[in-house]
Phi, psi and omega in degrees: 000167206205132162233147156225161197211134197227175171257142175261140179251310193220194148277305187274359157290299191279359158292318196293271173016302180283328191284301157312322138285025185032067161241013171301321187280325185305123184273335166212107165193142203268136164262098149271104190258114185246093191278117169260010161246102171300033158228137229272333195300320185296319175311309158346279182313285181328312182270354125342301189299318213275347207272279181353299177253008165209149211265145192065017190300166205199123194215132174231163161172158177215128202302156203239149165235059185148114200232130195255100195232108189090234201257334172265169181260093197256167173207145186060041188212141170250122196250132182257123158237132189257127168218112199256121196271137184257327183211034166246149167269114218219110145218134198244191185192176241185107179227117156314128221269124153247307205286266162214139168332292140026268181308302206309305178288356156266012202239330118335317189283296185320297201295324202269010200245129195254190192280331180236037172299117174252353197192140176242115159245136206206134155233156189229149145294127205253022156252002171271308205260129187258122181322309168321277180310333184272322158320295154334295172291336156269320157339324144316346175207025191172153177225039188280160188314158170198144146190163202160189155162173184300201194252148176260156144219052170063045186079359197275320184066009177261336170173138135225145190228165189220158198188150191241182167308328200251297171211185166268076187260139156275001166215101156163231201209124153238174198205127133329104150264149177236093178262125185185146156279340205247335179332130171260151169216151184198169189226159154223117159249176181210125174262276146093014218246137192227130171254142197257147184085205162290168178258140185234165185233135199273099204267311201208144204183149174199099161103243174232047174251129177254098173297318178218133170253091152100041166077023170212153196309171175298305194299309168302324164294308170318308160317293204288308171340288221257342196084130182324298200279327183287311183298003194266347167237078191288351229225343158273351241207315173269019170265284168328329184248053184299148154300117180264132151263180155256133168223117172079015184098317173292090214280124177228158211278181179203068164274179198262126174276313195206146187231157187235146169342295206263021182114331194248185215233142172257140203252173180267012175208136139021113159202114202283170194274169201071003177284154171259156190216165168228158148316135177247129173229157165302127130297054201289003156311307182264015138280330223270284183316315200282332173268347170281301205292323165311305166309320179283317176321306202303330181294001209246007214214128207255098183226139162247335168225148160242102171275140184216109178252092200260177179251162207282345189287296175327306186259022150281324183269317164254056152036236161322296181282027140299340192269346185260024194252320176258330198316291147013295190290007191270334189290330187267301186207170150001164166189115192207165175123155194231172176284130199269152137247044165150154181236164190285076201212163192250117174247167189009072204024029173240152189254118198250175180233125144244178176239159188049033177238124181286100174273170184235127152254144178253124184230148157183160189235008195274129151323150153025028173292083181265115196244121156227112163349141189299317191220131172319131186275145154212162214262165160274120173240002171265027173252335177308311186347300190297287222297324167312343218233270188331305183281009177255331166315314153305306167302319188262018176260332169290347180273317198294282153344304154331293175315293215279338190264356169253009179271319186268357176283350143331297214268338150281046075008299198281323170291293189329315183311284201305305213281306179316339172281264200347303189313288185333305187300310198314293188315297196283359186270328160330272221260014194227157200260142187265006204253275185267022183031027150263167182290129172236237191290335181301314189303307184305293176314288164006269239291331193265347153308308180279350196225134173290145154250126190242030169156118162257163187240067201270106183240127211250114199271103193304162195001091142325272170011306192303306191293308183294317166299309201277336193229014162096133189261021124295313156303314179320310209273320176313302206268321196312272193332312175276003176247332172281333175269352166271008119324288173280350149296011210243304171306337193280304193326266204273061150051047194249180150282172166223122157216168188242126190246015219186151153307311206222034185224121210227168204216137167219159193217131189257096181269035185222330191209161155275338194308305193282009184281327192288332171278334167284357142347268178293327183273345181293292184330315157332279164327288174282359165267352183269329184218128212245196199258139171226140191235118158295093154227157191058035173071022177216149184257144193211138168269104186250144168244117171259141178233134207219175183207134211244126178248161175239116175278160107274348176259172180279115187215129173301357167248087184275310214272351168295340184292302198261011187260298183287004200268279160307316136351287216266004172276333182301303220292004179237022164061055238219127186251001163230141167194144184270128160297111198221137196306328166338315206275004169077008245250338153287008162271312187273351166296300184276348171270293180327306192266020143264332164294305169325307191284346190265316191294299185267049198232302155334282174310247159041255196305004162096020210254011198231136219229127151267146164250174189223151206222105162339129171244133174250112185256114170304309152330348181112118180313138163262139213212118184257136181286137118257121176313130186232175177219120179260121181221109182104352199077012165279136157256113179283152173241161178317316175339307191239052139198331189329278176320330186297319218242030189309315331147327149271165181267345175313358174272327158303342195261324194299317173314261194333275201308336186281309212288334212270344173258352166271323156321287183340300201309306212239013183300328187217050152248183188238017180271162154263209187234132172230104216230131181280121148276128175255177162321306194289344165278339167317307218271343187279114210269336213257350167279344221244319191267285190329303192278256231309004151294286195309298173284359154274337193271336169251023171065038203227045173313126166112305205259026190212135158260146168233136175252139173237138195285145166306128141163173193302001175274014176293052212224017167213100201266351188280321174297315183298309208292298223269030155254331198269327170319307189280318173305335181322293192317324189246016155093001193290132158232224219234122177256154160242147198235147181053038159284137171115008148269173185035243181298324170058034219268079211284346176301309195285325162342308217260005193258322196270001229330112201255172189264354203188120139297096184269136203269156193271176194270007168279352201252305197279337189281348165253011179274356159293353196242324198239099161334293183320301190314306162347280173300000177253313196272343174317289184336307182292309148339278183296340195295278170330275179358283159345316178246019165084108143193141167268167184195155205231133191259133158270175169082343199305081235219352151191209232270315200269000153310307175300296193289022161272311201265014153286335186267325200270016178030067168285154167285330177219147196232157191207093181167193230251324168281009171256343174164130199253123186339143193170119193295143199287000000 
C-alpha cells in the first residue's frame, strides 16, 4: 500500500495534485479527510473535486479539533490522506443515529463486516452518539479491529460531523472495512493520565450522563476543586481533568462533552453509579517513558501507513510540545490523523472507547517488509522541563495527602461505626408514624419504588374532627392508636402492608395477589358497624362508633396513591363510602381541568380581570340591580357556571367575594338604586367576610341600599349561624333575599324562621310557565305562601313578553330576567 498526504489549499492545487500523483487511475483507494475548518459547504466541494477526478473513490472524514499531518500539528487546516491499497478491499458507509448509540454500532458492524474484514475504521459525532455505547454495539456482533474516534469542532462543543463520499451528518457514523487476506493491522496507545486528589463515587449516574458525586451535582464538584472563574466553562476544564476510572484493569479517562441546566454533566462514555472516580492529570514523566517504549515496540512491525487518532486534551495540555509525541512516527512511514474527542481502539482482543489517549494504527500490506529507522528515535525533552517539574510536584503532594488521609481514615471508621448506629434510630423514626408506630408515608414512596404491587386500599376516617372537638385531642390520639391495630390485624390476616398517610388517613398494599383487596374491604366496614373503639379515660370508659369511607386501586399503577386520593375525592363529592378507581370515571382529566381553572381564576385576581355585571330587577318600590360575577378572558366575559364550583374549596372563592362586594359599591356609591350580591354558607360561616361587607358599607355609604341574596337550599343546615349573620346585617339596614326558591330543598320551615325580606321564585318554575299548568299552580302557592309571611317575590327567567304576563296575573312584586333587561356592564 502507498499513503500520501497533503494540505488542501484550493481546487486547482488538489486537481494538480491528484493529476501528479497519478491517482486518477488508482482503483481502490481510501481517502481520509480531516477538517479543522467547519465549514460543511467547503467540505462538499472537496469530495466533489476527489469523485470527480478519481474514479471508485472511497472518503471517509471528520470535523477535528486539531490535525496530524508527518511530523506536524496544525490547526484550522484540512489534511487529505490518500491511500492507495493493492490486494485490500474498500468499503465504507454512513448511518444516521435513529435509535441509540448501541443500535447505531451494531447496525455499522452488521452492513460493513465481511468473512475477511482486518480492520474497521469509524468516526461518530461526538455530541449525539455516546462512544462507550456505540463501541459496545459493534462488540456485539465483531471483536474485529476498530480505530478511529469521535468528531472535534476545535473545542466549541457546538456541532460535529462526520461524511463519507455521499453525504454529510451531524448525528452518527461513518466508518471503513479494510477487507484483505494479506493486510497486516496492528495498534499502540499511550494513556499516561493519572488520578490526583481524593477518590470519589459516582452516587447517581444513568449512561454517560453523570448527576451526581459524593451527593452534590458535577458541577459543584468542579467549582469547589478547580474555583468558581475556572469553573464557568466546566466542559474545557473536564476536558483537561477527566474522570479516571478502572474499566478492564485499565485505568481510562471520561471526558466532559456537555453540560446540562440542572448540574450534571455529560461524558464522552459511560460511568456507571457506584464506580470510584478521581480528578485526571497528564503525566509527563509517563508520557516521556511510554513513548520511548512504544517507540522501540514499533521496529517489531512490518509498516506503511501510520494513523494517530489522539485526544484532544493531550495537545491541550502539551501545547507546543504536542509535536514531540508525533513528530517521531514521521521518520518511520506516511503519518496523517487527527484530534479526537475519544478514541476508538481494539486492546486485548476487546474493542474499548478513551479518552485523553494517543492510539497508534499500524498498517502494511507488503511481505517481509522490515522497516528499522534510519536514525535512533528520541522524543524532545528540554522544551518539557517545566511541565515534568508540575508533574513530580503534583505526585508528591498527592502522595503527602495520601498519608494523611490514611492517618485519618482509622479514625472515621471509628466515627462512621458510631453515626451508622445513630443512623439505623434517625431511619426508623424517618420512617415510622410516631403516634401508631406504623410505617408511613415516607416508608410507602420506599416501599412502592422498590416493590411490584397488586392493590390498594386508601381508608379515610370520616369526621374525624368531630371526635377531637367533643373529646379533646388526646381521646382523639387514642381512639387512632386503637383503630390502627384493629386495621392491622385485618392487614396481617391477608398479608397486606399498613400504613398512615394522614391525620385520620390510613393506606394498605397488596404486594402479592389481587383477590384480597375486596376482603380487606369487606372486613374493615365489618369491623366498624360491629365494634366500636372504647377508650378509658378519668376512669370512664367512652364508646366511640367510627364510619369510614374506602377507595380501592387494584391495578399496578406508579402514581397509586395519587390514584386512590382522587378516587376518594369522588366518593365524598357522591357520598358515597366505597369506590373502585376506574380510568372511565376520567377523575385525572377533570383534576387537570380543575387545576387550570384554578389556575386561570388566579391569574384573573392577579390581572384585575374579575369584573361584576349587573341585571335590572323591576320592582314597582324602585329598581334593584344584581351583581354578577364575571371573569374576563379572551375578550370573553366567563360566568360563574365554569369556575365557581371549582374554586369553592379556596380561598380565591374569598377573594372573589371581596372583589364583587368592593367594586360593586364603587360601581354604585353615587347612585340611588339598590343592590343585590349573592352569599352562599360558606361566606355567612367566614367571620373575616362578614367585617369586610359591613366595613365596605360603611366606607361607601351604602346603609340601607344593599340585598344579600342567599341560595335556597339543603346547606341550611346550621340555622343559628344564619339567624345571627342575618341579626347583625339588619343593624346596617342590609336586607335578606332567598335566591332560586322552590328548587332542591325547599325548606318552608327554616323559610318562615329567617322571614326574609324577599323570595326569588327559581327560574325552572318561571320559564315554562306560560306552557306548564304545574308550574304555574307551584309558583301561585309560592307567591301566597310569601305574601303570608310579609316576604315580596321576584319571578326569575322572565325571558319573554307571556312569561311576564303569567306572573303579572300572579301579581309577583318583581321581574328579573332577558326580558326586563339582559346582565351588562356599568
Amino acid at each position: 500500500m502507498k499513503s500520501i498526504n497533503i494540505i488542501y489549499s484550493n481546487r486547482d492545487e488538489l486537481i494538480k495534485f491528484i493529476s501528479e500523483q497519478n491517482l486518477n487511475n488508482a482503483n481502490n483507494i481510501l481517502v481520509q479527510i480531516f477538517s479543522g475548518i467547519l465549514d460543511k459547504n467547503l467540505i462538499q466541494s472537496i469530495v466533489n473535486i476527489l469523485k470527480e477526478n478519481i474514479k471508485n473513490v472511497k472518503i471517509i472524514g471528520s470535523s477535528t479539533d486539531g490535525e496530524i499531518i508527518d511530523g506536524e500539528v496544525t490547526n484550522n487546516q484540512i489534511i487529505l490522506n490518500f491511500n492507495i491499497f493493492e490486494n485490500t478491499q474498500i468499503e465504507t458507509i454512513l448511518l444516521k443515529k435513529s435509535t441509540n448509540s448501541y443500535k447505531l454500532g451494531q447496525e455499522l458492524a452488521t452492513k460493513l463486516i465481511t468473512s475477511n474484514t482486518k480492520l474497521i475504521i469509524t468516526f461518530a459525532d461526538a455530541l449525539n452518539v455516546n462512544g462507550e455505547e456505540y463501541i459496545k454495539g459493534i462488540q456485539s456482533i465483531s471483536n474485529v479491529f476498530i480505530a478511529g474516534g469521535l468528531a472535534g469542532d476545535n473545542g466549541l462543543f457546538k456541532e460535529t460531523f462526520v461524511f463519507n463520499e455521499k453525504e454529510i451528518i451531524t448525528n452518527g457514523c461513518v466508518g471503513v472495512s479494510l477487507n484483505s487476506d494479506t493486510l497486516k493491522v496492528s495498534n499502540e496507545f499511550g494513556f499516561n493520565w493519572e488520578g490526583i486528589g481524593k477518590i470519589m463515587h459516582i452516587t447517581k449516574s444513568k449512561g454517560n450522563i453523570v448527576y451526581e458525586i459524593d451527593g452534590k451535582t458535577p458541577v459543584e464538584i468542579y467549582r469547589h476543586y478547580f474555583g468558581e472563574d475556572v469553573a464557568k466553562d466546566v466542559v474545557k476544564i473536564g476536558v483537561e481533568f477527566p474522570l479516571i476510572i478502572k474499566k478492564d484493569n485499565i485505568s481510562i479517562a471520561r471526558a466532559v462533552v456537555g453540560q446540562n441546566d440542572d448540574g450534571s454533566l455529560i461524558f464522552a462514555g459511560n460511568i456507571n453509579t457506584g464506580e470510584k472516580v478521581q480528578f485526571g492529570y497528564g503525566n509527563i514523566e509517563s508520557i516521556l517513558q511510554k513513548d520511548e517504549i512504544l517507540f522501540q515496540n514499533l521496529k517489531n512491525f512490518d509498516i506503511e501507513s501510520i494513523f494517530i487518532y489522539s485526544c484532544m486534551a493531550r495537545r491541550r495540555f502539551l501545547g507546543k510540545m504536542i509535536e514531540s509525541e508525533v513528530k517521531p512516527f514521521s521518520k518511520i512511514a506516511t503519518v496523517s490523523g487527527f484530534f479526537t474527542y475519544g478514541e476508538f481502539f481494539t486492546f486485548n482482543n476487546k474493542n474499548q472507547f478513551f479518552n485523553q489517549t494517543m492510539t497508534v494504527l499500524l498498517l502494511s500490506e507488503s511481505e517481509n517488509k522490515h522497516i528499522i529507522p534510519k536514525e535512533n528515535i528520541e522524543i524532545e525533552k528540554s522544551e518539557l522541563l517545566t511541565l515534568k517539574a508540575l508533574t513530580n510536584l503534583i505526585q508528591a503532594t498527592s502522595h503527602e495527602l495520601m498519608e494523611l488521609n490514611n492517618s485519618l481514615e482509622e479514625k472515621v471508621n471509628q466515627k462512621t461505626e458510631q453515626i451508622k448506629a445513630k443512623n439505623i434510630e434517625l431511619e426508623y423514626l424517618y420512617y415510622h408514624d410516631s403516634l401508631t408506630d406504623l410505617p408511613n408515608k415516607f416508608l410507602l414512596e420506599k416501599d412502592l419504588k422498590e416493590n411490584e404491587f397488586f392493590g390498594s386500599l386508601l381508608i379515610d376516617i370520616k369526621n374525624f374532627s368531630s371526635i377531637n372537638d367533643m373529646y379533646g385531642e388526646l381521646i382523639g390520639d387514642e381512639v387512632l392508636k386503637a383503630f390502627s391495630k384493629q386495621l392491622q390485624l385485618i392487614a396481617s390476616k391477608y398479608n397486606c402492608s399498613l400504613y398512615r398517610v394522614g391525620n385520620d388517613q390510613f393506606i394498605t398494599i397488596n404486594y402479592n395477589n389481587q383477590v384480597v383487596c375486596r376482603n380487606v374491604k369487606n372486613s374493615i366496614f365489618e369491623m366498624l358497624h360491629s365494634e366500636p373503639i372504647i377508650i378509658t379515660a378519668d376512669n370512664n370508659l367512652i364508646s366511640i362508633h367510627l364510619s369510614a369511607r374506602i377507595s380501592l386501586v387494584k391495578k399496578f399503577y406508579h402514581d397509586i396513591k395519587l390514584k386512590a386520593d382522587l378516587a376518594l375525592n369522588y366518593a365524598k363529592e357522591k357520598n358515597l363510602d366505597f369506590v373502585e378507581y376506574s380510568e372511565e370515571l376520567e377523575l385525572e382529566a377533570k383534576l387537570e381541568k380543575e387545576i387550570k381553572t384554578i389556575a386561570m381564576v388566579k391569574k384573573a385576581i392577579k390581572e384585575d380581570r374579575v369584573l361584576p355585571v349587573f341585571q335590572r330587577i323591576k320592582k314597582e318600590d324602585g329598581d334593584t340591580y344584581e351583581c354578577l360575577v364575571r371573569i374576563k378572558e379572551d375578550d370573553k366575559l366567563l360566568s360563574p357556571y365554569f369556575f365557581l364550583d371549582t374554586i369553592m374549596h379556596t380561598n380565591y372563592y374569598y377573594d372573589i367575594t371581596k372583589i364583587m362586594i368592593k367594586k360593586s359599591f364603587e360601581a354604585f356609591k353615587d347612585r340611588k338604586e339598590t343592590i343585590s350580591i349573592n352569599f352562599s354558607f360558606k361566606d355567612i360561616e367566614n367571620e373575616e367576610i362578614i367585617e369586610y361587607l359591613i366595613s365596605n358599607i360603611k366606607q361607601y355609604d351604602m346603609y340601607s341600599r344593599v340585598i344579600i341574596e342567599l341560595l335556597e337550599s339543603e346547606n341550611i343546615n346550621n340555622f343559628e349561624n344564619v339567624q345571627k349573620f342575618i341579626d347583625k346585617i339588619k343593624e346596617y339596614g342590609v336586607k335578606i333575599a332567598i335566591d332560586d326558591f322552590g328548587t332542591g330543598y325547599s325548606n318552608f320551615i327554616y323559610l318562615a324562621k329567617m322571614k326574609p325580606d324577599f323570595i326569588k321564585i327559581d327560574g325552572s318554575l318561571i320559564k315554562h310557565i306560560d306552557k306548564d299548568h304545574q308550574s304555574f299552580i307551584i309558583t301561585k302557592h309560592i307567591n301566597n305562601f310569601a305574601k303570608e309571611l310579609g316576604c315580596k317575590t321576584i319571578a326569575e327567567f322572565v325571558h319573554n313578553k307571556n312569561v311576564c304576563n303569567k306572573v303579572t296575573e300572579l301579581n309577583v312584586d318583581g321581574f328579573q330576567g332577558y326580558f326586563v333587561e339582559e346582565p351588562h356592564t356599568l
